[in-house]
C-alpha positions, 0 to 999 in steps of 0.5 A: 749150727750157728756161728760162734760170736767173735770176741768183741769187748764192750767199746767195741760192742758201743761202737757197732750197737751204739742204738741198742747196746746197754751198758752197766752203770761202772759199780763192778769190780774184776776178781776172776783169773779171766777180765775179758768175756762174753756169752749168753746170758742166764739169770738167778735172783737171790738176797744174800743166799747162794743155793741157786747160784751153786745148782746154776753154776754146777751145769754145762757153762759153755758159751754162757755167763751167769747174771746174779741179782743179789739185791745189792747186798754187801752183808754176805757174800753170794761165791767163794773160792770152791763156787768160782772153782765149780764155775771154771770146771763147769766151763762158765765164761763169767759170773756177775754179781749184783753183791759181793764175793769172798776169797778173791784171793783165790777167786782170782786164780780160777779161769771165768770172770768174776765181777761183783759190787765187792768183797766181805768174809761173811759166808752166804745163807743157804735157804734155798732161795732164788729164782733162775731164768727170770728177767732182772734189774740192776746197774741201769740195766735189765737182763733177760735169759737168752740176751747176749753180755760182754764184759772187760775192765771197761765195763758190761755190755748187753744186747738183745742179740750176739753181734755177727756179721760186722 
């Protein structure tokens, strides 16, 4: 069985990967009840829908963060309360969106971290359309399903690879 990577924060992660390690252009802010977490990383790619999102977030969570290209979107937001509620109860570490969320005021209450461009009261569209497990872009940045994120106030971090043994 593999060891569980320790609790690192991105200045951390910087400091013993600074060769490999990718960081987030700073867009994100933090609306979840969780600011520091970690995990391996699954993907969805959506425009402003959030049906694949909710499947996603409705499995087993545990040790995994959700990276959610949402194309940038600010015209509706991609989770609400009753998603964030489905992302703690299903034991997500984190969700980050490439758009918004909705009822931060809820959100902000729930146990997972939520980082997202920003808030608009406008629900998502619900066309079932998505793509999960597919490698995106965003922020500087590509995600892969099965590379490693660390997230706080400071920022996001990415690795191929959980650090251990440092």
């Amino acid at each position: 069985m593999a060891d569980t990577p320790k609790k690192l924060r991105p200045a951390d992660v910087c400091d013993v990967r600074r060769d490999t390690v990718r960081i987030c252009e700073p867009l994100f802010n933090d609306y979840g009840g969780r600011v520091v977490f970690q995990g391996t990383i699954v993907t969805v790619s959506t425009f402003e829908d959030n049906t694949k999102v909710r499947e996603v977030l409705e499995t087993d969570g545990a040790g995994k963060v959700l990276v959610v290209d949402g194309g940038g979107s600010r015209r509706h937001a991609l989770m609400g309360g009753d998603v964030a509620g489905l992302a703690a109860t299903s034991h997500w570490e984190g969700v980050v969106f490439n758009g918004c969320i909705r009822d931060a005021h809820e959100i902000a209450e729930k146990d997972v971290g939520i980082k997202a461009l920003g808030i608009n009261p406008r629900p998502p569209l619900k066309k079932g359309r998505g793509e999960v497990d597919i490698p995106v872009r965003f922020a500087g940045v590509d995600f892969a399903p099965g590379e490693y994120l660390y997230a706080d106030g400071d920022g996001i971090a990415v690795l191929d690879a959980p650090v251990t043994g440092d």
